[in-house]
C-alpha positions in Angstrom: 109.8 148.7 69.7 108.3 152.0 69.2 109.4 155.3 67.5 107.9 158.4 67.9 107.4 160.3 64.8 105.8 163.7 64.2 104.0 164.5 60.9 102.9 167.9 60.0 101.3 168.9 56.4 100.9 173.0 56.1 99.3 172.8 53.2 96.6 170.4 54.3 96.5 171.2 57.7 97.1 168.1 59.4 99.5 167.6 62.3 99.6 164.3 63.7 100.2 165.5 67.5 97.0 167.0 67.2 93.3 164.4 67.0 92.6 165.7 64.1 95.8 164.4 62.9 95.8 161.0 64.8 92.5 160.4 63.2 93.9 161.4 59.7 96.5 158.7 59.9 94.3 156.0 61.2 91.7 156.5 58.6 94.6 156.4 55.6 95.9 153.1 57.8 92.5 151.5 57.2 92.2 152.7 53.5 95.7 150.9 52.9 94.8 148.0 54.2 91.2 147.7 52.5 93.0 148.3 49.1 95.8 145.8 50.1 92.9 143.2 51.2 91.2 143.9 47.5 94.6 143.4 45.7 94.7 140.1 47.5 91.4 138.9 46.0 91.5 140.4 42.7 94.6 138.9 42.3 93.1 135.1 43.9 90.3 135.4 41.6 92.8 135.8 38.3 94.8 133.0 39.7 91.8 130.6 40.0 90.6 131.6 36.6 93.4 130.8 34.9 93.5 127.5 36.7 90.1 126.8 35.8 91.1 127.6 31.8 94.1 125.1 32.5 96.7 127.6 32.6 99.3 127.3 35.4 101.4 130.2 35.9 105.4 130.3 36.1 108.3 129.8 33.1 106.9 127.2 30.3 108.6 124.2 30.7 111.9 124.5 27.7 111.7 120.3 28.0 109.1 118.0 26.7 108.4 114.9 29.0 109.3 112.7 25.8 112.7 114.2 26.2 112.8 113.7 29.9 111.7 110.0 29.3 115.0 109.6 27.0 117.2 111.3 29.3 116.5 109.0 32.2 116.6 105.7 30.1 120.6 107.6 29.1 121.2 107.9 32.6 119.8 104.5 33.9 121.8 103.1 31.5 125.2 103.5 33.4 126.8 104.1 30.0 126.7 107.5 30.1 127.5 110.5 33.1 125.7 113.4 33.6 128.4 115.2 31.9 127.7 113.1 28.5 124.2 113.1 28.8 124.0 116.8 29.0 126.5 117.2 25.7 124.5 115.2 23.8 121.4 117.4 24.8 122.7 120.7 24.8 121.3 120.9 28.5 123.2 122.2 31.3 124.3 119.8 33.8 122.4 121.0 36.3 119.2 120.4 34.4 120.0 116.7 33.9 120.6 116.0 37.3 117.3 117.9 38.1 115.4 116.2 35.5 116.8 112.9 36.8 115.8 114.1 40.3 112.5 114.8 39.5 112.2 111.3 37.8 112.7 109.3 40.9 
C-alpha cells in the first residue's frame, strides 16, 4: 500500500512534488542505506574480533560448570526436587530446571 506524502522545506528550498525534490529524497534514501550497510560491517568486523580474542558476547555466565556438574548429580539422585535443590543453592527454580535442561 502506498501513501502519498508531500514534503516541502522553505528554508532549503526543496519540495518533493517538484524533480528537484524527488531527486533530493532519493539521494538521502541511498545515503541511509550506505551508512546502514557500513553499520552492518563495522559492527560484523567487531563481532568477529572479539571472537577471534575468545570473547563471546552476551551476560557472563553467574554459574560455574563445576556447580552445574553438582546440581545434576542432586537432581539425578531422586533424593532431592527442584524445589530442594534450588534452596540449597540459592538459585531460582527456574535456573535448576534450565540447568538440568541443558545437561541432557
Amino acid at each position: 500500500m502506498s501513501k502519498n506524502f508531500h514534503l516541502e522545506v522553505l528554508n532549503l528550498n526543496i519540495n518533493t512534488q517538484n524533480g528537484y525534490g524527488q531527486y533530493f529524497i532519493r539521494v538521502f534514501k541511498m545515503l541511509l542505506e550506505s551508512e546502514k550497510v557500513l553499520v552492518q560491517e563495522r559492527t560484523s568486523n567487531g563481532l568477529n574480533a572479539a571472537r577471534e580474542k575468545g570473547r563471546k558476547g552476551g551476560r557472563p555466565q553467574k554459574i560455574e560448570e563445576s556447580q552445574k556438574q553438582y546440581i545434576k548429580q542432586l537432581y539425578d539422585s531422586d533424593k532431592y526436587t527442584g524445589e530442594e535443590i534450588a534452596q540449597m543453592t540459592g538459585l531460582s527454580r527456574t535456573s535448576i530446571y534450565r540447568i538440568i535442561r541443558e545437561m541432557l
